[in-house]
N, C-alpha and C positions, 0 to 999 in steps of 0.2 A: 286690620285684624286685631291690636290690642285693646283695641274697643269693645270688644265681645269677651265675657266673661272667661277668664283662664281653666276651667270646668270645660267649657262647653270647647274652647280650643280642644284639648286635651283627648276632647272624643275622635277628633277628626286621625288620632295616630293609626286606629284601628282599621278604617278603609283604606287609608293614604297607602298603609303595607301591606294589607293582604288582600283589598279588593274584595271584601265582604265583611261585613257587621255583626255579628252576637250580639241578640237580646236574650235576655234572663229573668226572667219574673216565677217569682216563688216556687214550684216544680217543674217549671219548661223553660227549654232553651230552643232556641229561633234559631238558624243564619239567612243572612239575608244577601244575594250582590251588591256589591257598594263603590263597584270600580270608578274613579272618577278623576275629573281632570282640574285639579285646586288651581283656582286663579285669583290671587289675593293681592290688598295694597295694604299699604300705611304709611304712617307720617315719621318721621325719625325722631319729633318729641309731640308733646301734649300739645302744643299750638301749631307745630308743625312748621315752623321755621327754622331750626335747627342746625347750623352750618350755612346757613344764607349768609353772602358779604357784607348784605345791607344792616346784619347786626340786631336784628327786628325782634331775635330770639330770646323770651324773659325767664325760659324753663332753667332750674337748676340743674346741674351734672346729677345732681342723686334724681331727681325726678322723672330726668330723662331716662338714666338706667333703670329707672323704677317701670319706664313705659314699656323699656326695650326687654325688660325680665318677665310679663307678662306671654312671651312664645320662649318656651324651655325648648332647652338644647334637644330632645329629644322630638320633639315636632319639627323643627328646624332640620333635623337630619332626614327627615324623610322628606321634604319639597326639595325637588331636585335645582333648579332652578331660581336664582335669588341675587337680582339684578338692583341698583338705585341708581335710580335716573336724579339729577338734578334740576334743578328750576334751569328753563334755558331765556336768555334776556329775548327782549323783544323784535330786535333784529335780527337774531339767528330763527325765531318762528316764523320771522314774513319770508325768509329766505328760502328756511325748507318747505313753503307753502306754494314755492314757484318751479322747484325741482325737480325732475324725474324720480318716481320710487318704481319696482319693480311690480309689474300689474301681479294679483293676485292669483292668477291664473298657471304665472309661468312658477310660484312658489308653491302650489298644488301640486302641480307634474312632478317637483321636485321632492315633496313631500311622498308624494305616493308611491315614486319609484325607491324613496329609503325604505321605505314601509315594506314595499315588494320583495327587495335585499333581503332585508332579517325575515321574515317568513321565508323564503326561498334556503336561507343560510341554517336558521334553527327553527322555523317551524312554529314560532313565536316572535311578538316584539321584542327589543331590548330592554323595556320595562317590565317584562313580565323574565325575563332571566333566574336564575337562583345564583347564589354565591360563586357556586360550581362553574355552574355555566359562565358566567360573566368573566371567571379566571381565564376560561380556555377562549370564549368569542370575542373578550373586547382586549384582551392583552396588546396591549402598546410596541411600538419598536422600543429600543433599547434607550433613545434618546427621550422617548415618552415615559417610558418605564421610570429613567432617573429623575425627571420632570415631577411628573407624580409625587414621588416618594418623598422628595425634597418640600413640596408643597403640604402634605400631607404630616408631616415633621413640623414643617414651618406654622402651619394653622391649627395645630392639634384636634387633627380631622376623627371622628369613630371611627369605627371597620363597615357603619352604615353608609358616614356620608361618604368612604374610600371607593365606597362599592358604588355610589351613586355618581360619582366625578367618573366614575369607568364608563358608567353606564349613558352618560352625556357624551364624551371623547365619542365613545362608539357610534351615536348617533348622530354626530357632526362629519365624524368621517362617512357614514354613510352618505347624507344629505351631499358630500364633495366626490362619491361614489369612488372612494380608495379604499383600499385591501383591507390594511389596519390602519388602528389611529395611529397619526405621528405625533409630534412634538408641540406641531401648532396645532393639532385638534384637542391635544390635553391640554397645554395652553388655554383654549379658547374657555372648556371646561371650568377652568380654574377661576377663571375671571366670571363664569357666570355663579359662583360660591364664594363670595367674597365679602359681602353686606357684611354680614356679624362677626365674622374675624375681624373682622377692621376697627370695629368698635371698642 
């Protein structure tokens, strides 16, 4: 992603939250559907070795943050989603090349049946919720609830990305087909927003 012009990021806030676009040219305005599923990478500095043991890494602390300031906080709040995977050594690759993973099949069923949940429950995704609704659909137990809040505190989360860790929990405990989220579906939540607090 930081390799694409900070302009051209910047456009993507406007689908990413309301699922349609505005154009404007001289006396007319457009909207257009823009609902879409962002699937992004990057490297965590300019060469991209950054945090490697092997030390390989020749980026400066300012240059890396110079990489890492090209996606504003504000784009950042709206991908729900924001996981870093690290380099894994070569042993652990032949190993999980020989392992059972779950056929694709059985995480469709399971996919389709959370999906089925929230439409049956509100008649919409849980990505498609309002502020409102997400207060009353994805509210957590009590042990979630404190979870949250502590995290939320601890990472100095907006009220966007608060709404969007709700809006994860909720859809983790669906996929595990319980009532509310608990504590470990906020948990899991948490850990999947964690990249750039970290930094």
């Amino acid at each position: 992603m930081p390799e694409f012009d900070r302009h051209v990021l910047e456009t993507l806030r406007e689908p990413l939250e309301a699922g349609a676009i505005t154009i404007s040219r001289a006396a007319w305005q457009t909207d257009f559907p823009a609902a879409c599923q962002l699937v992004a990478a990057m490297n965590p500095c300019p060469c991209g070795w950054r945090g490697d043991p092997s030390g390989r890494c020749r980026c400066t602390p300012e240059g890396a943050a110079r990489y890492l300031r090209k996606l504003s906080g504000p784009l950042l709040d709206r991908i729900d989603i924001q996981i870093e995977i690290p380099a894994l050594p070569p042993a652990e690759l032949a190993a999980r090349a020989h392992s059972p993973a779950e056929p694709s099949a059985a995480i469709a069923a399971r996919v389709h049946a959370a999906r089925e949940r929230q439409l049956s429950r509100q008649g919409k995704t849980n990505r498609e919720l309002s502020g409102r609704d997400t207060d009353e659909v994805c509210r957590p137990d009590a042990a979630g609830e404190t979870l949250l809040r502590e995290a939320g505190e601890r990472f100095g989360w907006s009220a966007r990305a608060y709404y969007r860790v709700l809006k994860v929990a909720r859809t983790i405990a669906d996929l595990a087909d319980a009532d509310m989220p608990a504590a470990a579906h906020v948990a899991e939540a948490i850990q999947y927003r964690r990249v750039f607090t970290d930094h």
